[in-house]
N, C-alpha and C positions, 0 to 999 in steps of 0.2 A: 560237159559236166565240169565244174569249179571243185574243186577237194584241197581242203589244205586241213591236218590234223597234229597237235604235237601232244608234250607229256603222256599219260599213261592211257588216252583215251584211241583207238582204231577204228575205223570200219572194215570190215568184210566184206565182199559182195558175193555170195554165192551163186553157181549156175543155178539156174532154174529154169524150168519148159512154163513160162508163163508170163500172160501179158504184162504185168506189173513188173516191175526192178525189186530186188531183195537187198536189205540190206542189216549186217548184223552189228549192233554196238557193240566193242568189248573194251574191258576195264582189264589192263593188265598187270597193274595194282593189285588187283583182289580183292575191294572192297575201298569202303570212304570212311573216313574218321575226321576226326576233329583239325579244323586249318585247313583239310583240302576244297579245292575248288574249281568244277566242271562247267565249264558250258558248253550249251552247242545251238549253233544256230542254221536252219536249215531254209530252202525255200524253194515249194516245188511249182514248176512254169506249166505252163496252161494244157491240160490235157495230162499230163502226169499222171503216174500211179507207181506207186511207192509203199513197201511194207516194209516197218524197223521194226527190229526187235534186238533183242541181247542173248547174247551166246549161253548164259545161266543167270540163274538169283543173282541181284544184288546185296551188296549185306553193309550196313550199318554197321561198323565195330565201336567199341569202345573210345572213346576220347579222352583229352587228358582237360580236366579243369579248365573251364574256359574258354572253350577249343570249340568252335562250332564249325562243320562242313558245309560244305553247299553244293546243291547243283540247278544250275540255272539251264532251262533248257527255251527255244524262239521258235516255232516252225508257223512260215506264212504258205498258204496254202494256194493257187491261181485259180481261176472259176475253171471248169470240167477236171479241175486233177483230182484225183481221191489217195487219201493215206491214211494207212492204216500203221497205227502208233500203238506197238502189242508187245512192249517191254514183260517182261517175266520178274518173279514175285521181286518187291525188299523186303529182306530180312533184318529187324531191329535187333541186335547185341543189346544186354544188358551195359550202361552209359555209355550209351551209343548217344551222340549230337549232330541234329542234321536238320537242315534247312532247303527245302525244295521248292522251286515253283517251275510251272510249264505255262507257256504263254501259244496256245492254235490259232492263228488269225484265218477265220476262213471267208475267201472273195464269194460273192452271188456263184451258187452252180457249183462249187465244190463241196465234196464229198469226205467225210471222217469216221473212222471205226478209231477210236481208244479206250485202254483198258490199262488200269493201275491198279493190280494187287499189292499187296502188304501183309506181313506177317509181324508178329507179335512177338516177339521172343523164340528163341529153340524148344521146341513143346519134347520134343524126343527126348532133350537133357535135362529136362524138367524148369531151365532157365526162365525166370518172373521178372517182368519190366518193373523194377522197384524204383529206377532214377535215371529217367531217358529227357533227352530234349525234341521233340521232334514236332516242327513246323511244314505242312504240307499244305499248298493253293495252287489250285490248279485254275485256269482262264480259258475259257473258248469264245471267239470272239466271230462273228462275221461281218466283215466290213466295217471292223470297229467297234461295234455295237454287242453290247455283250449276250454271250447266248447261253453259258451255262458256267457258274463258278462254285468254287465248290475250294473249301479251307479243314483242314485238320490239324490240332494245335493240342498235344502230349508233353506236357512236364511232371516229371517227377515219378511219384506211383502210377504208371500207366497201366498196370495190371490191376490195380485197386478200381482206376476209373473205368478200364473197360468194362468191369461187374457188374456195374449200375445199369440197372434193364434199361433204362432210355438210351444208354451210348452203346455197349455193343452186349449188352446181357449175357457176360465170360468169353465171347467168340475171340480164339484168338491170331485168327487173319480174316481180312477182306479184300472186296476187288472193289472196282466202280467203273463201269461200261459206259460207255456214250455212243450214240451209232446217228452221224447227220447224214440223211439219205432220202432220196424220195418216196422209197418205199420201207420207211420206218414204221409206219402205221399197220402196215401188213403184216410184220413180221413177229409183234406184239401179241397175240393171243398164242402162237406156236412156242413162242420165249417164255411166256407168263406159266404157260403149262407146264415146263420144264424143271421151273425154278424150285426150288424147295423152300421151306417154310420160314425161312430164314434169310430171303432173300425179296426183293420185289424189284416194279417193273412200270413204271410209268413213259404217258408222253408228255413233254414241255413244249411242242411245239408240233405241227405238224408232222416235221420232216426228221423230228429230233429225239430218240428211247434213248431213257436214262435207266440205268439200273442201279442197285447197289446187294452185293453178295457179302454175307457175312457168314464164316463156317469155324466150326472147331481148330481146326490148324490146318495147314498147311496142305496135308493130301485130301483132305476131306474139299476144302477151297479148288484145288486143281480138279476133283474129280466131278465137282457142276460146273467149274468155270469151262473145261476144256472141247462139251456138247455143246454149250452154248458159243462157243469163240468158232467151232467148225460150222454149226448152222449160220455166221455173221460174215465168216469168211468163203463163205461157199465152200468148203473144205480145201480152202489153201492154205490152213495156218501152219508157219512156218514148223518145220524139222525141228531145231533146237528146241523150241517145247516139250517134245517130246524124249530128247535125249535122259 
């Protein structure tokens, strides 16, 4: 294994009694604001398995005029490796500015669980997205060839626009699952039953469930998303989730 990591960003690697390597992001920063700027670029070799996640929420703070963050994240995937890419929630601060994208290259034969929750402002402190920047594209590609993309693009009243029944009708977090796998199709009517009403469940492809969960806040989201991430992970999903 190649590892080279500097500024504020860590890996972990925790024991674990199981096939797959563990590995935990941490931000020891404590969150991203305005000017900063993350990448990571990873690349798992043929037959691999591999689960990241993050030690806790990420959190969007407040920026200063001007001031956009970013995090660029690359992960190429080899045909038989599978990873599973199970970051935990971000949290958007009131002007909070943040620019993200993830780029999955997946080879013929490889395998992907992802999931990107997001949260809305602090519901507990009553905190309203009245003047946020927030650009979010996400890319899955196989062999190039694009296989599921998906963009979110927040300025300003984002509280005012999440209202609007067509974009999230007040909800104020979501997640979005992707699961590329052969037996995606199977797994689709046990998922679909699970979901609540505020949530749905399609295929794009064969081998390919796409979901999208939308919930009141924050623990009401963890409390569908966290049945449905153990029925996806056969119930290996990581410890810290649960912390």
């Amino acid at each position: 294994m190649d590892l080279r990591q500097s500024g504020s960003t860590r890996l972990v690697f925790p024991r674990v009694h199981r096939l797959d390597a563990e590995v935990i992001l941490v931000n020891t920063a404590g969150g991203i604001t305005g000017g900063d700027s993350f990448s990571l670029e990873l690349a798992l070799a043929a037959r691999a398995r591999l689960t990241l996640t993050t030690q806790a929420a990420e959190r969007a703070y407040r920026a200063q005029p001007n001031e956009i963050g970013s995090v660029d994240t690359r992960i190429d995937v080899a045909s038989g490796a599978r990873l599973n890419w199970l970051p935990q929630e971000l949290i958007l601060f009131e002007r909070s500015a943040l620019r993200r994208r993830l780029h999955i290259d997946l080879a013929p034969g490889a395998e992907l669980l992802m999931v990107e929750p997001v949260v809305f402002g602090r519901a507990a402190m009553g905190e309203t997205l009245r003047d946020i920047f927030f650009h979010d594209r996400i890319r899955i590609t196989r062999d190039g060839t694009p296989l599921y993309i998906d963009a979110m693009r927040l300025s300003g009243d984002a509280s005012g626009q999440l209202r609007r029944p067509a974009i999230a009708n007040g909800a104020g977090a979501m997640a979005s699952v992707v699961l590329v796998h052969p037996g995606a199709a199977g797994r689709l009517p046990r998922i679909r039953a699970a979901l609540p009403a505020t949530a749905g469940a399609s295929l794009i492809a064969p081998d390919t469930l796409v979901l999208r969960l939308l919930a009141e806040d924050s623990f009401a989201l963890r409390r569908s998303l966290l049945p449905l991430l153990d029925h996806l992970t056969d119930n290996t999903l990581p410890t810290s989730w649960r912390l």
